[in-house]
Structure formats: C-alpha cells, structure tokens
C-alpha positions in Angstrom: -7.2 -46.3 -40.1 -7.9 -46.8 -36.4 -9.1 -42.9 -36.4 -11.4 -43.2 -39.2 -13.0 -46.4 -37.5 -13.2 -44.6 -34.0 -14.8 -41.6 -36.0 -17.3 -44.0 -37.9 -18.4 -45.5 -34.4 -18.6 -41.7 -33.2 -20.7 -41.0 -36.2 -23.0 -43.8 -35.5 -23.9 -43.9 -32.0 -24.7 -39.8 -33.0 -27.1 -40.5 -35.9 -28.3 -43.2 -33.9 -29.3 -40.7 -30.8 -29.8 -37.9 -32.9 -32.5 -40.1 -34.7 -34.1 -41.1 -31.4 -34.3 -37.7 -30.6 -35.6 -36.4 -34.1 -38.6 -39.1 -33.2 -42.2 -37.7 -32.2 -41.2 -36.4 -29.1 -43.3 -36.2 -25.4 -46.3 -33.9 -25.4 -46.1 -32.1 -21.7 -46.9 -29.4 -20.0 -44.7 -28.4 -16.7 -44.8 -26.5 -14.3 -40.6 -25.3 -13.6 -39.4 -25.1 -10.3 -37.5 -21.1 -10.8 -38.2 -19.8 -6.9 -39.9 -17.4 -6.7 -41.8 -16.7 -9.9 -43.5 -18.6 -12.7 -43.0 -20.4 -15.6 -44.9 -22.7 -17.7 -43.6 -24.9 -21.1 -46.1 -26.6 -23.1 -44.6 -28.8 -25.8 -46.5 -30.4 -28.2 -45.8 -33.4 -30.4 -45.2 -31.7 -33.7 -42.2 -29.7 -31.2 -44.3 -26.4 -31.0 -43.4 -24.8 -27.6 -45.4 -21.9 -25.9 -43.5 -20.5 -22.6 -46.0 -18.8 -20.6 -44.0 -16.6 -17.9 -39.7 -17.0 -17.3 -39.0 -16.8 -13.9 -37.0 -14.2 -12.0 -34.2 -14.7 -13.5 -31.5 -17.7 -15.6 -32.7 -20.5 -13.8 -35.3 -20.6 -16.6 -32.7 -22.1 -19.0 -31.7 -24.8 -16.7 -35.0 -25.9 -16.6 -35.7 -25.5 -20.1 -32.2 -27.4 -21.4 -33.8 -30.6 -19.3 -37.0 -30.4 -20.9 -36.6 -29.4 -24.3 -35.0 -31.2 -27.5 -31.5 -30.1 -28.2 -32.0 -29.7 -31.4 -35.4 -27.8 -31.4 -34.0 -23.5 -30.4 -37.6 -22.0 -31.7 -40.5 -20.9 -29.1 -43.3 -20.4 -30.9 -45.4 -18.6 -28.6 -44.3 -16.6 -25.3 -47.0 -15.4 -22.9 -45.6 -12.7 -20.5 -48.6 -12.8 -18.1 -47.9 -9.2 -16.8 -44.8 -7.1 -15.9 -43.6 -8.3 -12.8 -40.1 -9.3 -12.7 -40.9 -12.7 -11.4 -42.6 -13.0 -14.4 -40.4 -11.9 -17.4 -36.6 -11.8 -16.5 -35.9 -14.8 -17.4 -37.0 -14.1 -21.1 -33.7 -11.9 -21.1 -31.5 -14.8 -21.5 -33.7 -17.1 -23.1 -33.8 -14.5 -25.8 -30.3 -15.2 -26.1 -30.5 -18.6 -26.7 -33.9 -19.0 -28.4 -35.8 -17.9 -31.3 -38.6 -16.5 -30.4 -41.6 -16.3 -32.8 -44.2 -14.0 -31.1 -44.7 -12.3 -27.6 -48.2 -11.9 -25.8 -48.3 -9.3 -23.6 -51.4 -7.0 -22.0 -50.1 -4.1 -20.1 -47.0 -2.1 -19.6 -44.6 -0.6 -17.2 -41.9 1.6 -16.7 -39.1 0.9 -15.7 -36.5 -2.3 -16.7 -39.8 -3.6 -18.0 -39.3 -0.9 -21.1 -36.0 -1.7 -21.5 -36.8 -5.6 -22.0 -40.3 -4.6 -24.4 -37.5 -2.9 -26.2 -34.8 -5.5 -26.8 -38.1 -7.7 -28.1 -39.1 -4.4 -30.7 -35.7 -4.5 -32.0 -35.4 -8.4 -32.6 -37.8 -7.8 -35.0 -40.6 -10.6 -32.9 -44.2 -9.9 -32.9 -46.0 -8.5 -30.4 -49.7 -9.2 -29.1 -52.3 -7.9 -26.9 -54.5 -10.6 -26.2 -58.2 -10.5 -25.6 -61.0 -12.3 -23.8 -61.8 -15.0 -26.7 -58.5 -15.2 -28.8 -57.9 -18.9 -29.4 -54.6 -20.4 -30.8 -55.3 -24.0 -32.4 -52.2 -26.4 -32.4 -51.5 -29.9 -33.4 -54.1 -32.3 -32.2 -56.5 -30.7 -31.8 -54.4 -28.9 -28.7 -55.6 -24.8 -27.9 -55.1 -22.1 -25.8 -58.0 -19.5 -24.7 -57.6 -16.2 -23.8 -60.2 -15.5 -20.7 -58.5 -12.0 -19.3 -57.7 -8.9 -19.7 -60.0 -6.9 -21.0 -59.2 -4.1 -23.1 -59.4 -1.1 -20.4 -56.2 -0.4 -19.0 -55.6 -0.9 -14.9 -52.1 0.6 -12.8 -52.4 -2.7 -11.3 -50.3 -4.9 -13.7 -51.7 -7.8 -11.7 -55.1 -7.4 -12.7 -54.2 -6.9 -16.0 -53.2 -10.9 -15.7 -53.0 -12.9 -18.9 -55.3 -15.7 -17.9 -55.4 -18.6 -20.1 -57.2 -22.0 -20.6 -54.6 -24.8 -22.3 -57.0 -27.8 -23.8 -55.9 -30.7 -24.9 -57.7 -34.4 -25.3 -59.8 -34.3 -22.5 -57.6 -32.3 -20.2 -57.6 -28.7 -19.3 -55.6 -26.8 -17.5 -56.0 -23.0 -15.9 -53.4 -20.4 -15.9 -54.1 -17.5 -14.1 -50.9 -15.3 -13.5 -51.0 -13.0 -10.3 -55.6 -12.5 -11.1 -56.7 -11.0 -8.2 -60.1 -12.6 -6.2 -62.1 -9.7 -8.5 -60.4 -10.8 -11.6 -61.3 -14.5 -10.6 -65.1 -13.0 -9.8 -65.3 -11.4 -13.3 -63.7 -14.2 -15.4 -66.7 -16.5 -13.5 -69.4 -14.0 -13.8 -68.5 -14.3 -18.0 -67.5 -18.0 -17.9 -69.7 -19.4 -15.3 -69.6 -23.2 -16.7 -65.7 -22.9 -17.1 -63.8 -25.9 -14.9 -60.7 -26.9 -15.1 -59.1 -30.4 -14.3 -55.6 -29.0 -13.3 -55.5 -25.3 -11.7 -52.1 -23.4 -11.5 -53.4 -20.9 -8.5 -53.1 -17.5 -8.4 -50.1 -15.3 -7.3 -48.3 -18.2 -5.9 -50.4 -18.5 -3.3 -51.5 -15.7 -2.3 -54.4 -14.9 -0.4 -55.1 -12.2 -2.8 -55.9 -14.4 -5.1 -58.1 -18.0 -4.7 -61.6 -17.1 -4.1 -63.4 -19.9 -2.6 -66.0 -19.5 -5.2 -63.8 -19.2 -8.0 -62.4 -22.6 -7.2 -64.9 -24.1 -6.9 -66.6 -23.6 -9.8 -63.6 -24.5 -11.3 -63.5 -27.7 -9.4 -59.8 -28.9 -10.4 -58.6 -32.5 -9.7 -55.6 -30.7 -8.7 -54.0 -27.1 -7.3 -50.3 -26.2 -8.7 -48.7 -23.8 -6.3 -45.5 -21.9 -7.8 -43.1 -20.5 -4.9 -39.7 -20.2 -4.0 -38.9 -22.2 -1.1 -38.9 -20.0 2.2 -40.1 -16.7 0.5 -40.4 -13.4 1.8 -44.2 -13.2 1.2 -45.1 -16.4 3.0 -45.9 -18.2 0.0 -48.9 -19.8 -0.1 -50.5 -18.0 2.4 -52.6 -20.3 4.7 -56.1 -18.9 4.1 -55.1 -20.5 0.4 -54.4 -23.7 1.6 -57.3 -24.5 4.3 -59.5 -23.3 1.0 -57.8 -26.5 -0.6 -58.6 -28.6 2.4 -61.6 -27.3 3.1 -63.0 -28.3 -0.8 -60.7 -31.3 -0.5 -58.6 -30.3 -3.2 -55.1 -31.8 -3.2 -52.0 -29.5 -4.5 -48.1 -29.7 -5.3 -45.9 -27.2 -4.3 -42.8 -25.9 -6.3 -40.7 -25.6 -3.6 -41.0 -28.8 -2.3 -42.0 -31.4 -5.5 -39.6 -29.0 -8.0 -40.9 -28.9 -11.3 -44.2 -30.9 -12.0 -44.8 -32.3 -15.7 -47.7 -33.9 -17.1 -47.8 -36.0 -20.4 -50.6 -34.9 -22.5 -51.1 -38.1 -23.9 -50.8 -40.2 -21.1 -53.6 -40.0 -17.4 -53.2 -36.7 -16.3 -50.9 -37.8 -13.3 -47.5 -35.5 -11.6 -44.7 -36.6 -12.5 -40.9 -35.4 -11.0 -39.4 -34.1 -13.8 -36.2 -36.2 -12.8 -37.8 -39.2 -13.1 -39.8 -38.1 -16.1 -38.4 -40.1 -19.8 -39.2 -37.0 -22.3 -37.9 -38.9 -25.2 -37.7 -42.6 -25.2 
C-alpha cells in the first residue's frame, strides 16, 4: 500500500511538471557559448526550433539540453551556414539525438564535410540550397530571409555564407556566418534600407569581416561576438571592435557573457542564459 501511495505522489508531481512544461513555452533566440564556432537556436512558441550553425564539436548538446523542452527531440529547420568545421560538427551528434526535419546548405567541400552531407542523404532529411529571397513564415507572424549566396559557386566556402534575416514582432536580427567585407558590400548594394536591431558579426570577429559601412547601414542596437575564449586567431580582432566604439555600438562576447538569449516576446534585452526562466 505504502508503494502504491509513494508511486501516486511520484506520478503526480510528474504530470504536474510535465504539464507545466507542455505549457506555451519561451519564444527565444540565443546565441550558445560552443568556443570557437557558432551556433544559433531560435524557438518559437508553437516549439518550432531552427539551429542555425552547431559548433565545433558536442558542446552543442549541452547547450541545447538547457534550452530546449525535454520533451520536444524535433529541429525543424537546420541552417549550416557553410562548411567549416566550426560550423557543422556539432550537427554529428545532435543528429544522434534529434530529429531533424530539413538541412539548408549553399556550398560544398571535400573532405569530412562529405562524409557528414552523407550521413544527412542517408537519414532520409531534406536538403536545401537557399537563395537570396527564400522566406520561411512561422508562428506569429515570426520569418526568416534568405539575403546570400547567390547561385554562382565560389572555392571560398566563406563567401558562400548563408546570411539570414530572423524577424519577429518588431525585432530583427542579422546572421551573417563567416560574409566577408565584399559579401557585406554586395548584400548592401541589393539591400540598401536593410537594418537590423541585433547584429551577430561576421567571422567571429574578424577583421575580414565588419565593414564600417556595412554596419552602419545596418545600425544595430547591439553587436553579438561568437568566440572561443583565448583563440588562436585573436578573436575579435581589434580593427572590429574600435569600429563598434567608434559608431558607439555596444557588443557581448561569447567568451566572456556565455550564451546570450533574448525573449521574443519580451524588450529585446541580453539575458545570461543561467539566469534566464525558459518555462515558468
């Protein structure tokens, strides 16, 4: 008798969580703290999550497990914004874990990067090439907006960036990937009223990417830097960062805040993702 009441209690304070958890959950996007690399979860509040980029390599899931409902194992959409290991490896294990719904991806490699486009062909998961002017509509009124590549092939994977545009209310936000300064100058040159109230900057930093111009057209209320603390590239490079100063832009780092989430519905304000309350 005394198990059967210790199971009913059990059984109650799990429906009781479980039902919490099963409530309309946190709409957020954040910015994970993997080192050196980038990754990007947008979850919506109907639970459809888009992954843009995984990281160099598991710490992905970590992240992921802290952000994401335990009960909800489907990604809906996953952007690989090019090639680049510190872009895609995490995916590996995450496929392991996940469902996975459909893939964007806009340029190739060889390499381990053939034998991870592989594993996705033989899972039986869509694959798309993206181009300037796709647009995915989700709950809310929520999109994303394809703004680069092009079509024409480049042997630099970096310029052959996914760069995306993730609306939602009256925020925006700018992903960019590793875009070069000429991919930036070309994306304006198309898009010259495009602005942005949250920019995720290019190539972690990097002076290759960030042209003055470029950011200030875009004009963001904030810079997202994503670096692995004390990286072998110098990451951000300082030309980046007196840019910033200079066009008094503030910015968060990876490496020092760790992963930076905003609620969607809420003032578009940083919040620690240890002291953030995804589902109360």
């Amino acid at each position: 008798m005394r198990k059967f009441v210790a199971l009913s209690i059990v059984l109650a304070i799990f429906i009781t969580l479980g039902s919490k958890q099963l409530g309309r959950p946190a709409a957020f996007i954040a910015f994970l703290d993997v080192g050196q690399g980038d990754a990007t979860v947008i979850q919506l509040a109907d639970n459809t999550t888009i992954l843009i980029d995984a990281g160099p390599d598991r710490s992905v899931v970590e992240q992921l497990d802290r952000v994401l409902p335990y009960f909800d194992r489907t990604i809906e959409l996953a952007v690989v914004t090019h090639p680049d290991t510190d872009h895609y490896a995490g995916f590996g294990e995450l496929m392991e874990r996940y469902t996975f719904d459909q893939f964007w991806i806009a340029s190739d490699k060889p390499g381990a990067w053939e034998t991870f486009r592989q594993n996705i062909q033989e899972r039986g998961i869509a694959i798309e090439r993206p181009v300037p002017g796709r647009r995915l509509q989700f709950f809310d009124g929520a999109s994303i907006v394809v703004l680069w590549p092009l079509e024409n092939d480049s042997e630099d994977s970096n310029e052959m960036s996914i760069v995306l545009q993730f609306l939602t209310g009256d925020a925006s936000f700018f992903l960019t990937g590793d875009a070069s300064i000429t991919v930036e100058q070309q994306i304006l040159a198309r898009n010259p009223d495009i602005h942005a109230d949250i920019l995720r900057l290019g190539h972690h930093g990097s002076h290759t990417s960030s042209d003055p111009a470029f950011i200030k057209n875009i004009a963001p209320e904030l810079a997202i830097i994503s670096c692995g603390a004390e990286n072998r590239f110098g990451h951000p490079h300082q030309e980046v960062l007196d840019i910033l100063h200079h066009q008094g832009i503030p910015y968060l780092r990876t490496d020092h805040f760790g992963s930076i989430l905003f609620f969607l519905d809420a003032p578009l304000q940083p919040v620690h993702l240890d002291k953030a309350c995804l589902f109360c």
